[in-house]
N, C-alpha and C positions, 0 to 999 in steps of 0.2 A: 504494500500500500504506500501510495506516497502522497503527502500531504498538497491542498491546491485549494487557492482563496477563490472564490465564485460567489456571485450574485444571485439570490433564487426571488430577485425581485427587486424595481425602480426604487431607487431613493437617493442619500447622501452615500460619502463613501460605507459609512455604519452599516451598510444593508451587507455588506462583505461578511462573509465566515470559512473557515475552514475546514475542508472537506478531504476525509481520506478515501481517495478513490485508488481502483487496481491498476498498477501499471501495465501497459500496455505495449505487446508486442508491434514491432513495426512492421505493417503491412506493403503490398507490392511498391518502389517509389521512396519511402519513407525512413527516417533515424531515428532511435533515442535517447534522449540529449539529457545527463543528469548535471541541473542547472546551478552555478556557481552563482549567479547575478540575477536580476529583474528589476527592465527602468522602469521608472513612472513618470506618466506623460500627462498632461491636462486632455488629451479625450478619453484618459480613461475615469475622469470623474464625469465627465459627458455619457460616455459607455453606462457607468454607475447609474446614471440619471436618464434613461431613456432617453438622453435629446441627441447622440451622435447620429452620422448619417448611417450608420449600419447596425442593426437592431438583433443581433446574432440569440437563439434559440436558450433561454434558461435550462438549466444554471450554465454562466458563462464565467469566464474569468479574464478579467479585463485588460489585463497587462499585456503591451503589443512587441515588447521586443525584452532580449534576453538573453545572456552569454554559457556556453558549459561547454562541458567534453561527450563526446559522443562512446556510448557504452553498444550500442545493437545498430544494427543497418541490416534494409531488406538485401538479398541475393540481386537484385538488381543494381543497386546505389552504387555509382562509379563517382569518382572525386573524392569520395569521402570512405573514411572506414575509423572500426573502433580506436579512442585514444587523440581523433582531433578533436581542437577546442576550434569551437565554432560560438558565431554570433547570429541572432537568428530574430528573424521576423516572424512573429507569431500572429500579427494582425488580431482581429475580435474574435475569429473562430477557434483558436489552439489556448490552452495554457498558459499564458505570460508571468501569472504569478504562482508559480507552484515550485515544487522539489526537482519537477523532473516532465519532463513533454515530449510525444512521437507525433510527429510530424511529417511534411514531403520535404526531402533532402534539397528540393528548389527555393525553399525558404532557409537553406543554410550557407553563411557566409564564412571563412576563414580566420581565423583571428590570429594576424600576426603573435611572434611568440612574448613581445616584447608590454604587450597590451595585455592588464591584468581583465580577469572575469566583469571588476567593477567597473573600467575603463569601456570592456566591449561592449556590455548591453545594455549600455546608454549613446556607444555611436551611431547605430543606422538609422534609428528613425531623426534625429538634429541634423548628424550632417547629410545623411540624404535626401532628407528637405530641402537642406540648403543648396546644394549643388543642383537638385530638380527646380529650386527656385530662380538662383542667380544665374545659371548657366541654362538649363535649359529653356526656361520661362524668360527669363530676364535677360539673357544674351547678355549681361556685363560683360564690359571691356576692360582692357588694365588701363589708368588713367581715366574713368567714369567715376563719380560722385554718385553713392550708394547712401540712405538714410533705412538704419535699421530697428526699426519700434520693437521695443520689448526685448532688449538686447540683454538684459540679464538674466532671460529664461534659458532652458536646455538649448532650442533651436536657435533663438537668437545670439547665442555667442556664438552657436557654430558660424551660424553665418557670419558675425565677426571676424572672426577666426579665417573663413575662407575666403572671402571679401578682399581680405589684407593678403593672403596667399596668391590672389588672381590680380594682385596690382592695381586694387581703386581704394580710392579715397574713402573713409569710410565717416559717417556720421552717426552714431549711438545712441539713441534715447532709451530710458529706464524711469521709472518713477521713484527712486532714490538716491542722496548722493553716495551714499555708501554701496549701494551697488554699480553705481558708475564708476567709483573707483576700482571696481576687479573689472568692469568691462574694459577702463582704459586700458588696463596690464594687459589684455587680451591683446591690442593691437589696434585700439579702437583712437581716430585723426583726433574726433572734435564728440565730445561729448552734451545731451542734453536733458536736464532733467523737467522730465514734462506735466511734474506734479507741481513745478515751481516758474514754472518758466514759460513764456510766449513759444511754443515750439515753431507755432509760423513765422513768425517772422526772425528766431532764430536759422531757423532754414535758410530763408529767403537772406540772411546775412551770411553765412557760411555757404553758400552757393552763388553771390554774388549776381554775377547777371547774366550767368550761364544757366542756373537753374538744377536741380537734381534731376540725375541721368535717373535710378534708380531706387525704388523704396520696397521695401521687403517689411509687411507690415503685418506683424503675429498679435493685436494690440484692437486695432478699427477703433470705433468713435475720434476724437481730436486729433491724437496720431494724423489719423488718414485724412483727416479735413485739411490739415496743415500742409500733409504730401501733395494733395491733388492742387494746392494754391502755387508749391512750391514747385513742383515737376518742370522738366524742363520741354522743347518742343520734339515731340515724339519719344517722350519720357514712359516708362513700365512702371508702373504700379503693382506689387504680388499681393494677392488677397492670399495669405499664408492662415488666417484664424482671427477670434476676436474675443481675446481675452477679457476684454473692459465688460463684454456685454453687450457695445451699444453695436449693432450692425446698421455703420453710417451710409446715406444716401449722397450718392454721386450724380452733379447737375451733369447733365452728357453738353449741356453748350460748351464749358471750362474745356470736357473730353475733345470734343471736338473741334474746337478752336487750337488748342494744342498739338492735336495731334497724337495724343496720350494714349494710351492701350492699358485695359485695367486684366489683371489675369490672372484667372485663378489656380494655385497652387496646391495640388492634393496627393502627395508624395503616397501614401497607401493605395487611392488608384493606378497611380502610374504605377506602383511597382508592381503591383495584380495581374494588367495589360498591357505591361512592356518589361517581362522580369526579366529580359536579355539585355534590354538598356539599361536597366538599375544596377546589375551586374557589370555588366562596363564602367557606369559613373561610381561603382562603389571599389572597384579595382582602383579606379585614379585617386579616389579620397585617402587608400589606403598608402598610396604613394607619399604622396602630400604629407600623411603621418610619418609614415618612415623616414622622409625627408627633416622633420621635424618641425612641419610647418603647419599642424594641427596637433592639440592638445586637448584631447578630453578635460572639460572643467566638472569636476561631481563636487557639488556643495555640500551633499550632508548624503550619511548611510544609514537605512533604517535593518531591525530585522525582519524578515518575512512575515513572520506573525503580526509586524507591526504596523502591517500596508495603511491602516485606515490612518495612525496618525502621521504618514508619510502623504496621503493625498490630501489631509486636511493641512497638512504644512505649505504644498505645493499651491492650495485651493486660496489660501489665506495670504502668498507670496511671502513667506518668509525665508527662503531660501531661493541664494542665487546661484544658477548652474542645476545639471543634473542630480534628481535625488533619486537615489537606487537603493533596491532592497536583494539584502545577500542571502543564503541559504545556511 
C-alpha cells in the first residue's frame, strides 16, 4: 500500500486526506516511479476547488508534477529502465501527491544527476511555462524588454531566470519588497512593487519610448491594465493565469491601434498535444541548467502529510519560489 493525498470532494485545500491505496503494477507503455518530491502549484488549489479547466473523476489527487526513481517498467518502455530518476508530469489525472505513481513513460523526463529530487519536481511545470510562454508564444528576442507580473511565484522566477538567459531586459513586479529583493538576485534589470507603486507609469518610464516588447502576466487585474497601456507597437501580451482574481477586460481599440496580440499561454495543453515539442523545449531548459544558467529557487519544504498547510501557504502568498513536499 502506499500512501496518496486525494480529494473525495470540492472545497479548500482541507477537503484533502490521505489515502492508502494498492500499488500498482505498470501496465503496456507505462513506469513506476517511487517519489522522492511533489510541487505544489496554484491550480492545484483550483483543482481542490472545482474551478480548474479540467475536472478529472473523484477521488483525484491534485498535485501535477513530481520527481523519483523509477522501480518497475512495462516490457515495452524503451529510454527508461529501473534505477533512473526521473521528473515527471503527472497532470490532474495521475498521483502528484503521493509515495509513489504508475504512469505512461511519455510523461517521464530525465533528471540530470546533478538536480536533487527537491530541485526536479518543481522544474517542469515553471520552466516549461516559461519557455512555452517566452519562446514559443512570445517569440522574445535577446535585447527585447520583457515585464514579468508575479515574479516571485514558482513560474514567475522561472521566467526570470530565462528571460535573462535569452538576452532581454527584464522588468519584475511582485507585490513585496522583500520579495523583490530575491527576485533581483535572480537576475531581475528593474524591479516593481505593484502593491506600492504606479506600475503604469512605472513601465511607461522604464520602457521609455520604445515601449514593452513583452509581458508575461501570471497576476491579471492592474498588472495587465498597466501592460496593455505600456506594450509597445506589435507588442505580446501572455495571459499565463490570474492570480489576483480579477480577470481584466481588454479594450481591442488600444489592441488594435497597436498592433498588440494578446495570447494565451497553457503549458499543460500544449504539453498533452505536442508532447514531442515539450520534449524538445525541455531538453534545451535542461541545457541552460547545466550550463548554469537556470537555478531552481524552492522557498520553503513541507512534508507530504503536510500538503494542506503547504497550499494554504502558497494560497495566502507567503512564500516566495517553489514550495515542494518531500516523501
Amino acid at each position: 500500500m502506499v500512501k496518496v493525498l486525494r480529494c473525495h470532494e470540492y472545497g479548500t485545500p482541507d477537503v484533502l486526506r490521505i489515502d492508502d491505496v494498492p500499488s500498482r503494477d505498470p501496465g503496456p507503455g507505462e513506469i513506476r516511479v517511487r517519489l522522492g518530491a511533489c510541487a505544489v502549484n496554484f491550480p492545484d488549489i483550483l483543482l481542490c476547488a472545482g474551478t480548474y479547466q479540467n475536472k478529472p473523476d473523484f477521488p483525484f489527487s491534485p498535485g501535477m508534477e513530481a520527481a523519483g526513481e523509477i522501480i518497475d517498467s512495462a516490457s515495452d518502455v524503451t529510454g527508461f529502465r529501473a534505477g533512473d530518476r526521473v521528473m515527471l508530469w503527472c497532470g490532474p489525472h495521475h498521483n502528484g501527491y503521493a509515495e509513489e505513481v504508475t504512469l505512461p513513460a511519455t510523461h517521464a523526463y530525465a533528471a540530470p544527476a546533478a538536480m536533487s529530487d527537491v530541485e526536479a519536481a518543481g522544474f517542469m511545470l515553471v520552466y516549461g511555462t516559461a519557455w512555452h510562454g517566452l519562446v514559443d508564444c512570445g517569440r522574445l528576442q535577446a535585447g527585447e524588454t520583457v515585464a514579468i507580473h508575479g515574479a516571485s511565484g514558482g513560474v514567475g522566477m522561472a521566467a526570470v531566470q530565462l528571460a535573462k538567459a535569452l538576452g532581454a531586459t527584464v522588468i519584475a513586479s511582485a507585490g513585496s519588497d522583500a520579495k523583490l529583493a530575491i527576485v533581483a538576485d535572480q537576475g531581475a534589470d528593474h524591479v516593481i512593487n505593484y502593491a506600492g507603486e504606479d506600475t503604469r507609469q512605472r513601465l511607461k518610464e522604464l520602457t521609455a519610448d520604445s515601449g514593452l516588447n513583452v509581458a508575461f502576466d501570471t497576476v491579471g487585474g492592474d498588472p495587465f491594465r498597466a501592460s496593455l497601456s505600456a506594450i509597445s507597437p506589435e507588442g505580446r501580451i501572455l495571459i499565463v493565469g490570474f492570480t489576483s482574481g480579477d480577470h481584466a477586460q481588454a479594450p481591442i481599440n488600444i489592441i488594435l491601434v497597436k498592433g498588440a496580440s494578446l495570447i494565451a499561454v497553457r503549458f499543460g495543453w500544449f504539453s498533452s498535444t505536442y508532447p514531442e515539442r515539450t520534449h524538445e523545449n525541455h531538453a534545451q531548459l535542461l541545457a541552460l541548467y547545466e550550463a548554469g544558467k537556470l537555478k531552481p529557487y524552492v522557498g520553503r519544504t513541507y512534508l507530504l502529510d503536510q500538503a494542506v498547510d503547504a497550499l494554504k501557504a502558497l494560497q495566502n502568498r507567503e512564500v516566495t519560489g517553489k514550495i515542494i513536499l518531500t516523501t
